[in-house]
C-alpha positions in Angstrom: -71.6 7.3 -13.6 -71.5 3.4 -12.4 -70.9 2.9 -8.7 -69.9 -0.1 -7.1 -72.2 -1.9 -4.8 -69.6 -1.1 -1.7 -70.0 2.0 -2.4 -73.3 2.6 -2.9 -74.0 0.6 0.3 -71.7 3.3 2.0 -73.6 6.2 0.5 -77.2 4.2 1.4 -76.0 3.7 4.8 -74.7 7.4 5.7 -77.7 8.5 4.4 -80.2 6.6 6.8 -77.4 8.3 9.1 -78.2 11.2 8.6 -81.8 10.5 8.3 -81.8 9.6 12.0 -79.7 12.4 13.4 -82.1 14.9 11.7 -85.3 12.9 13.0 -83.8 13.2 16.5 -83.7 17.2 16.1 -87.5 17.5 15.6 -89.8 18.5 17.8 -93.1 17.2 17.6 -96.7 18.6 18.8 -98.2 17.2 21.7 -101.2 15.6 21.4 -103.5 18.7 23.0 -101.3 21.3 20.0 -102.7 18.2 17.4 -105.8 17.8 18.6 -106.2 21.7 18.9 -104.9 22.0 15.3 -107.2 19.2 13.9 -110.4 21.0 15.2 -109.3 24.6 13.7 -108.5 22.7 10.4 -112.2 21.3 10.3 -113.7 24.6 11.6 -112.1 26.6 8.5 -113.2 23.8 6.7 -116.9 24.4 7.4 -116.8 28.0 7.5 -115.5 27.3 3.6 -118.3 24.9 2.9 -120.9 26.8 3.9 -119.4 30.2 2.3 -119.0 28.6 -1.2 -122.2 26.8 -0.9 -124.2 29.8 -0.4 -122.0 31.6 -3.0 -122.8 29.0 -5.4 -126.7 29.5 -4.7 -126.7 32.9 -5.2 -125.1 32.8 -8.6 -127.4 30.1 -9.6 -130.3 32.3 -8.4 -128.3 35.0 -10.7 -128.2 32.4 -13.6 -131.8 31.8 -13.6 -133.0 34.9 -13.8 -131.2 35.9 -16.7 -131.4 32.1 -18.3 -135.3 31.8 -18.7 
């Protein structure tokens, strides 16, 4: 299927169109509902850390008693 550069300019150009008039209809966070996000993000984040690293202890612990 071989287009012809006027046309694909037309397609390339209604797209970008479109593009824009869907980048108008988003709302975006304000920066306190970013910020506020970004600090639960890196709370989880350490909860998970410290969860799986004393998870990983304990079954090392668990290894080394049953590998002499």
């Amino acid at each position: 299927m071989e287009r012809s550069p006027a046309q694909w300019w037309r397609t390339s150009r209604q797209y970008l169109s479109d593009v824009r008039s869907e980048m108008r209809k988003v709302t975006w966070p304000t920066q306190r509902e970013y910020v506020g996000g970004t600090i639960g993000v890196v709370v989880i984040l350490a909860f998970m850390t410290f969860v799986l690293g004393v998870f990983d202890y304990v079954l090392a612990m668990g290894i080394r008693l049953i590998v002499p």
